[in-house]
C-alpha positions, 0 to 999 in steps of 0.5 A, a space after each residue: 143950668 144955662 139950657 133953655 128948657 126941652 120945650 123951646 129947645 126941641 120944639 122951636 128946632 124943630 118947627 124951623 126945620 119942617 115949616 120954615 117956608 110955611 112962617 115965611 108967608 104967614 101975614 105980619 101979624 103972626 109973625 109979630 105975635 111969634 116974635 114976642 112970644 118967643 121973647 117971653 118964652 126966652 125971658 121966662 128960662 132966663 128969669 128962672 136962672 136969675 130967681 135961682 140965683 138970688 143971693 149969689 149973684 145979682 144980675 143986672 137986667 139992662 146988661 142981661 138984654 143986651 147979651 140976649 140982642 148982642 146974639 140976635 144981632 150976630 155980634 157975638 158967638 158964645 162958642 168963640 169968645 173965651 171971655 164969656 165962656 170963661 165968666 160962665 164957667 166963673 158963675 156956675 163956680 160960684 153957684 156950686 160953692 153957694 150950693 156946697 155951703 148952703 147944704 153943710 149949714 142946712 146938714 148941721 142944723 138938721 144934726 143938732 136938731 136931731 140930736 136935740 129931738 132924740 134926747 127928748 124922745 127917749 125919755 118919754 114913757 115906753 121908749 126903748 132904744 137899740 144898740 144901734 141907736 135906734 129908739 122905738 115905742 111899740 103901740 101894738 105887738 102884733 100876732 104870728 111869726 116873727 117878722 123877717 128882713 127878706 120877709 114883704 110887708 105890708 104898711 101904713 106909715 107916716 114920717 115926719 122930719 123933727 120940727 114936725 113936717 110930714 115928708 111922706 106918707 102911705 096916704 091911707 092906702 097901704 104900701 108894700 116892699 121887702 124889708 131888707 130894701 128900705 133904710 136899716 132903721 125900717 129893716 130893724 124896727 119892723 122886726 120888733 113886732 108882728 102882723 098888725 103891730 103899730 110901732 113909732 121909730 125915731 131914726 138917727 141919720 146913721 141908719 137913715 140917710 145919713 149925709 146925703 139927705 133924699 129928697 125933702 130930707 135934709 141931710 144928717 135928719 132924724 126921722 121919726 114914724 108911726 108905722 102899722 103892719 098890715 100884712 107879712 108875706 115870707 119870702 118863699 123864694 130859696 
């Protein structure tokens, strides 16, 4: 949370340890046009710090410049002062609590929204629902052999969250995996058609990604897809 990006980390060490003497004789004007814009770069990493933490923290700027001159100036040591390491050990406390409490509000929402959304779904026309609780409505059976877990498909998708952002999407090209690799959703609704079956999934979190959430996916989220079976390969593998 407090490292300064890997450019200005590695980038400026580095420059000083192979042209230090080269810097040393470069003409006042450069030397003034570096020092600012090192001053930005570091104020750039730190308004990063202080934009994430709005709302948790409100830092006060005139304190926040003079810790950064106090450290030019060789009056203080981040290593050796106890107080200051144990106030940043305070705010990344707070922070995580801000964080922990953000998640269980966003998972709870995103619960009773799913709920909600599930009700809905399955009582629309052609919807059916598994015993896992998985509900689906298939568009397009499909023709050939039953589609098996360790079997390869090949798909066109797009799944959207309740409210109706799309989270992802095969983009028009088709994209290929093993069945049995995705969430268990995918793995027991694409079984339910064939080669070029079209089949809508409604997904509750248990057999998506449950409480964790993944990436624009809240956690305890619903997820809802329109998918098409392009192709089906058997795995010939024994």
């Amino acid at each position: 949370m407090f490292k300064i990006q890997k450019f200005s980390a590695m980038s400026l060490m580095l420059s000083a340890l192979i042209s230090g003497n080269v810097l040393a004789n470069t003409e006042a004007k450069f030397n003034d046009d570096a020092s600012y814009a090192v001053g930005v770069l570091l104020g750039s990493n730190a308004k990063q710090i202080v934009d994430s933490q709005k709302g948790i923290i409100e830092y006060d700027n005139t304190r926040l410049l003079a810790g950064v001159q106090d450290v030019l100036n060789g009056k203080v040591d981040l290593d050796s002062n106890k107080h200051i390491t144990q106030t940043l050990q305070r705010v990344q406390e707070k922070v995580q609590q801000a964080q922990t409490e953000f998640l269980a509000e966003m998972a709870k929402k995103a619960k009773e929204e799913g709920d909600k959304y599930r009700q809905a779904f399955e009582k629309e026309s052609g919807v059916k629902k598994t015993q896992s609780g998985l509900l689906y409505r298939i568009e397009q059976a499909g023709t050939g052999e039953v589609i098996r877990p360790t079997d390869m498909v090949t798909v066109h998708y797009t799944g959207k969250l309740p409210n109706g952002e799309v989270f992802d999407s095969s983009r028009g090209k088709p994209v290929s995996f093993k069945l049995n690799q995705v969430v268990p959703g995918w793995t027991e609704g694409l079984q339910l058609v064939k080669k070029g079956g079209k089949i809508e999934l409604v997904i509750p979190p248990e057999l998506a990604y449950g409480e964790q959430g993944a990436g624009r996916i809240p956690p305890n989220a619903t997820l809802h897809f329109n998918v098409e079976v392009v192709d089906v390969k058997a795995d010939t593998q024994k």
